[in-house]
N, C-alpha and C positions, 0 to 999 in steps of 0.2 A: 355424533358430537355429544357431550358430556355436557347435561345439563343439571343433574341433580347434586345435593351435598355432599353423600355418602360416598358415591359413584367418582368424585371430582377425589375425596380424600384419599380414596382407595387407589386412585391412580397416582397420587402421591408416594404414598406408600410404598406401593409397585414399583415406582420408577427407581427408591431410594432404595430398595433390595434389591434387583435386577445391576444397577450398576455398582453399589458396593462390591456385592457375588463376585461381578466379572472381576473387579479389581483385584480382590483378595483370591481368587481363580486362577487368573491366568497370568498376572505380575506383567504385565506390557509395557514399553519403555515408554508410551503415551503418559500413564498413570505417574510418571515421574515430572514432567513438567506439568499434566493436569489432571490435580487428586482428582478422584470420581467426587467428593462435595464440590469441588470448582465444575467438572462436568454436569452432575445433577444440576446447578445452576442453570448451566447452558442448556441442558435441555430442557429443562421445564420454559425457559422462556420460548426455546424453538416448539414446543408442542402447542404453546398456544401461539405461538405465531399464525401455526400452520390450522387454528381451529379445530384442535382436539374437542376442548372444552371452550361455552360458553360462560363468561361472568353474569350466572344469572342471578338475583337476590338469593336465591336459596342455596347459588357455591359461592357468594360473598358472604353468607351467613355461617356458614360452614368452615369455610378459611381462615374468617374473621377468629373463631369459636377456638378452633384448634387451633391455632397459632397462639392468640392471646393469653391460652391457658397451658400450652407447651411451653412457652419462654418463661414463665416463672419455674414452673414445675424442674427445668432443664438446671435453671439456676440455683435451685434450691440444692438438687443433686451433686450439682459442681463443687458447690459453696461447703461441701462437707470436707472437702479436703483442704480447706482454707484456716488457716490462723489468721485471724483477725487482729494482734497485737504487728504482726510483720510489716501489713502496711504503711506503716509509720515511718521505717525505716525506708520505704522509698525516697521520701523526702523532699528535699526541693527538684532536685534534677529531673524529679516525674511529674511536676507542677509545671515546672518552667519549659518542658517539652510539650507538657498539652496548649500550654497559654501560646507558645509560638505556635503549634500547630493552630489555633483559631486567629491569631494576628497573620497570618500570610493568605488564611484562606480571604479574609478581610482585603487584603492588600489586592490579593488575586481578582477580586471582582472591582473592585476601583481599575484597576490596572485595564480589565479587560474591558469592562463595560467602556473606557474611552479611546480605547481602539476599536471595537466593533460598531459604539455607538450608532455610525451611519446606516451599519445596514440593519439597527433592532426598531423596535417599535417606540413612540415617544415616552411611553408610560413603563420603560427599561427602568429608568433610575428607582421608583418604586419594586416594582418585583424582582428587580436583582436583589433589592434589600431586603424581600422578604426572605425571599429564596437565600440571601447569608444568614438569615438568622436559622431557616433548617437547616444551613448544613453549617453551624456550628453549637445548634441546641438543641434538634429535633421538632416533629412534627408541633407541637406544642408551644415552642417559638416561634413559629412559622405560622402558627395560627393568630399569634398573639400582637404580630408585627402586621400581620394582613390586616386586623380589624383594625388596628391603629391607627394604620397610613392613610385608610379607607380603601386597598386595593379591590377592585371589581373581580369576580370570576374570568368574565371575560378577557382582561387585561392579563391573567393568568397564567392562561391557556399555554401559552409557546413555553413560557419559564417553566410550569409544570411539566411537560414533558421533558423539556430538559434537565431537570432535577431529577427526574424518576429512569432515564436511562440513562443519565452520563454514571449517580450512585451505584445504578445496578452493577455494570460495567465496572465501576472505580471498586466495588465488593468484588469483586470477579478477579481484577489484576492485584487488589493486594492479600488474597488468597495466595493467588497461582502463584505468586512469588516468594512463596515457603521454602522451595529449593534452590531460590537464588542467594539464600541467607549468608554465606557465606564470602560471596564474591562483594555483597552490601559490603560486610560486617567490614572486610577489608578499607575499603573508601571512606568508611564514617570511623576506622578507626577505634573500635568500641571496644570498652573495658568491661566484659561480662562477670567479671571476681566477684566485686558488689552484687550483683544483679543473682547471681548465681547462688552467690552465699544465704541471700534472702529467701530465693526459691526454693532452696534446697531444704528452707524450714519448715517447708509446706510438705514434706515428703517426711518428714522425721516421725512417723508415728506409725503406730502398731500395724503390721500389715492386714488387708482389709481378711476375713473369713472367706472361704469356698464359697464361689458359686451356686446356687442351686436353687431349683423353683420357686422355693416359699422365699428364698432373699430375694430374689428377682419381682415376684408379686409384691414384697414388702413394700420395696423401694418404687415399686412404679402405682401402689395404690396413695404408698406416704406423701409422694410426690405430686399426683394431681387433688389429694387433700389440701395440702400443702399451698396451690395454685389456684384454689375455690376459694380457701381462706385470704391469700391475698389478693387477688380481684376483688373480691367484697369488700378489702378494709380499703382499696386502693380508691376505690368509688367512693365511696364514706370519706373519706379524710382531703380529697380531691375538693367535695366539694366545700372547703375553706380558700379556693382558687389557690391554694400554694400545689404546684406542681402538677400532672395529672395522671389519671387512674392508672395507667400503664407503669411511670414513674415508680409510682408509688408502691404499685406490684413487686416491680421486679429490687428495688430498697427491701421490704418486707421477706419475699423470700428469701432471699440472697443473706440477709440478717438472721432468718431462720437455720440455715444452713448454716452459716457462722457459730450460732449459741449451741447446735448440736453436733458440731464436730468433734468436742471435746468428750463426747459421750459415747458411749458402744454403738451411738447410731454413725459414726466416722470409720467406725472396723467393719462395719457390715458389708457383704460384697453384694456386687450387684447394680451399685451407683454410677459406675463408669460406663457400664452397658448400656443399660437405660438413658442415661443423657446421652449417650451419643446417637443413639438410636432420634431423638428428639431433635437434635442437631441438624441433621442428615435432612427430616420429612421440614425443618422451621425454612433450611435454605430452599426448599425445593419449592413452599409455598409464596418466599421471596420474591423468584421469581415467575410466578405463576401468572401473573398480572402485566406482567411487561410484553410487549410486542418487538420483536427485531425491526417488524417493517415501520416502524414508529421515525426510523433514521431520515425516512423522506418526506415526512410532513413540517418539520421547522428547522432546516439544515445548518441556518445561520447560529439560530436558540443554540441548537448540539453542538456545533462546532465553538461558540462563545462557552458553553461547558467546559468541554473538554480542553479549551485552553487555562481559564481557569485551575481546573483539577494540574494542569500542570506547569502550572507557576507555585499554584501550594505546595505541590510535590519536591519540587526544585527547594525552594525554600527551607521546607520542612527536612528535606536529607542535609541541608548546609548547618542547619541548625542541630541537628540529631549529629551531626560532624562535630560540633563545634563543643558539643556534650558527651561526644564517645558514647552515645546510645547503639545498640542495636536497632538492626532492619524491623525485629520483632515488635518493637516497645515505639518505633514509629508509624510503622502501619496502624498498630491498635490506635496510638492520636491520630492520626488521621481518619480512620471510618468512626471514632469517637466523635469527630465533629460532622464530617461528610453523614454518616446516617444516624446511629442513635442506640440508647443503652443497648436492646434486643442485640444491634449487628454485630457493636463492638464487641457484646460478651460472643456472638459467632465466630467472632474471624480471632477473641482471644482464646475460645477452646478449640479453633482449627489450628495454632501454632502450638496449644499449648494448655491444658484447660489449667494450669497453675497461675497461667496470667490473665484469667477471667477477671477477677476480684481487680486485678490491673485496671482492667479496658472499662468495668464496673465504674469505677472511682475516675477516669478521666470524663466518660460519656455525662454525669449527673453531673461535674465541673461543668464543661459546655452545658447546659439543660442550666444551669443557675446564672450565665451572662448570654446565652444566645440572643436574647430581646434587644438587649443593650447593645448587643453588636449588631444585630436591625437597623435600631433605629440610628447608631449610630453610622452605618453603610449610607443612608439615606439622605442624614444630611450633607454626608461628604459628597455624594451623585449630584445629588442640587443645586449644589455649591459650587460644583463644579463644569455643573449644566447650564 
């Protein structure tokens, strides 16, 4: 069993070169319904299922370390192939896709919390509404709506766990549903011309220079510079209690990658490499923490989840219909609200790393009313209760 830092990373790492290799090795008809990052997933949570590794302080210290400083770093790399003026031109249609995507997940816990209500715990109406505020603002609203209500740890307990494997899981299916893009695209009806035209101005610039050691060390020493500096300001500027440190990181990098696109730091090659490389070991640490056999300890909690996740779902494709969006620009609202900036820029450089700055700009939307939709889930429970 895997109990040190290093030992815990290094198996990370392993895991995400090992099953990439196979992919790009042996081209398996598996690899087509589930990329090796949707595999990595799965198996990192099946290795500690199965007590590979313990969660001791010293590989939460470590996971913490390397994750927190990979996701800017990754961002910042992405962020170089971004024009910052194109965003604009998303518009309303990319606002009014995310605000539905957090009115349905809203909708979805009203809905369910008084269908299940019989079999949850009394103190449901409270942590379901905490539990809406992370998943339509992230951890940081969730913390922010827990001290509010006054929820107890222990009152907790079942909702936690159902927040942390139904998201795992809900990360996992709107991944793996990159190859279904297609058969979506058809039912929701979507007019990619717009969409296209915009993306397509993220790509209009000098192609990047050759590969080669010293660009590759460039970009992956610039990058965890880059990552030190914003964690530092992200702490600093947090503590004015607007937003917090993580937030704040990943605005900062993601801005730094913006102001240097337009400079020979956006031709340099090397960029694409290395963030995906970061991408790969961020999912794999994702799931490092989660347990499969977790399914049997609150069955009602999970199943009240997962019905949830798909009432928003349903929702969120009627709505995304109803706006001729793509599969792509729906998935990203939804784990925009369901997990938080980190995932959505994941699951936007797993479709797509042009619609990161996308999934960037919806996830910090949610992270500025997820409280508000807390506290307002709560009185609706109440009121209802």
């Amino acid at each position: 069993m895997i109990t040190g830092g290093f030992d815990f990373i290094a198996m990370m790492f392993g895991l995400c070169g090992v099953l990439v290799w196979v992919e790009r090795r042996f081209k398996w008809r598996l690899f087509k319904w589930f990329p090796s990052i949707v595999l990595i997933m799965f198996a990192s949570m099946a290795l500690y299922t199965a007590g590979m590794w313990e969660m001791t302080d010293e590989v939460r210290a470590a996971r913490a370390t390397v994750r927190d400083n990979l996701i800017p770093a990754m961002l910042f790399l992405m962020s170089l192939r971004f024009n910052l003026v194109v965003i604009r031109k998303l518009g309303v249609r990319l606002i009014t896709l995310c605000l539905a995507s957090t009115l349905s997940i809203m909708f979805a816990f009203v809905l369910v919390h008084q269908l299940m209500n019989p079999f949850l715990g009394d103190e449901t109406p409270l942590t379901f509404a905490t539990m809406s505020a992370g998943w339509t603002g992230g951890t940081q609203n969730f913390v922010a709506v827990k001290e509010a209500l006054g929820v107890t740890d222990a009152a907790m307990t079942y909702t936690l766990l159902m927040g942390a494997l139904c998201y795992s899981v809900w990360l996992v299916i709107i991944i793996a549903l990159k190859p279904f893009k297609k058969k979506f695209d058809s039912f929701l009806r979507s007019e990619d011309k717009w969409l296209n035209e915009v993306l397509g101005k993220l790509k209009d610039v000098e192609n990047a220079t050759k590969v080669e050691m010293p660009t590759l060390l460039l970009m992956l020493g610039l990058s965890l510079v880059v990552a030190s500096v914003s964690n530092h300001s992200g702490i600093f500027l947090s503590s004015s209690g607007i937003l917090n440190p993580m937030i704040w990181a990943i605005i900062i990098s993601s801005v730094f990658g913006m102001l240097a696109a337009p400079t020979w730091l956006g031709r340099v090659g090397g960029s694409d490499e290395i963030s995906g490389i970061m991408l790969y070991v961020i999912v794999a640490l994702i799931g490092a923490e989660v347990s499969l056999g977790a399914i049997t300890e609150a069955p009602m909690y999970i199943l009240s989840g997962f019905m949830i996740l798909a009432v928003h779902a349903l929702l969120l494709l009627l709505v995304a219909r109803l706006l001729k969006m793509n599969l792509y620009l729906a998935g990203i609202a939804s784990i925009a609200n369901i997990g938080s900036a980190p995932s959505a820029a994941v699951v936007g450089a797993a479709y797509g790393r042009d619609l990161v700055p996308v999934a960037i700009i919806m996830a910090l939307i949610g992270s500025m009313i997820g409280s508000f939709v807390g506290l307002a889930v709560s009185e609706i429970l109440l009121w209802l209760a």
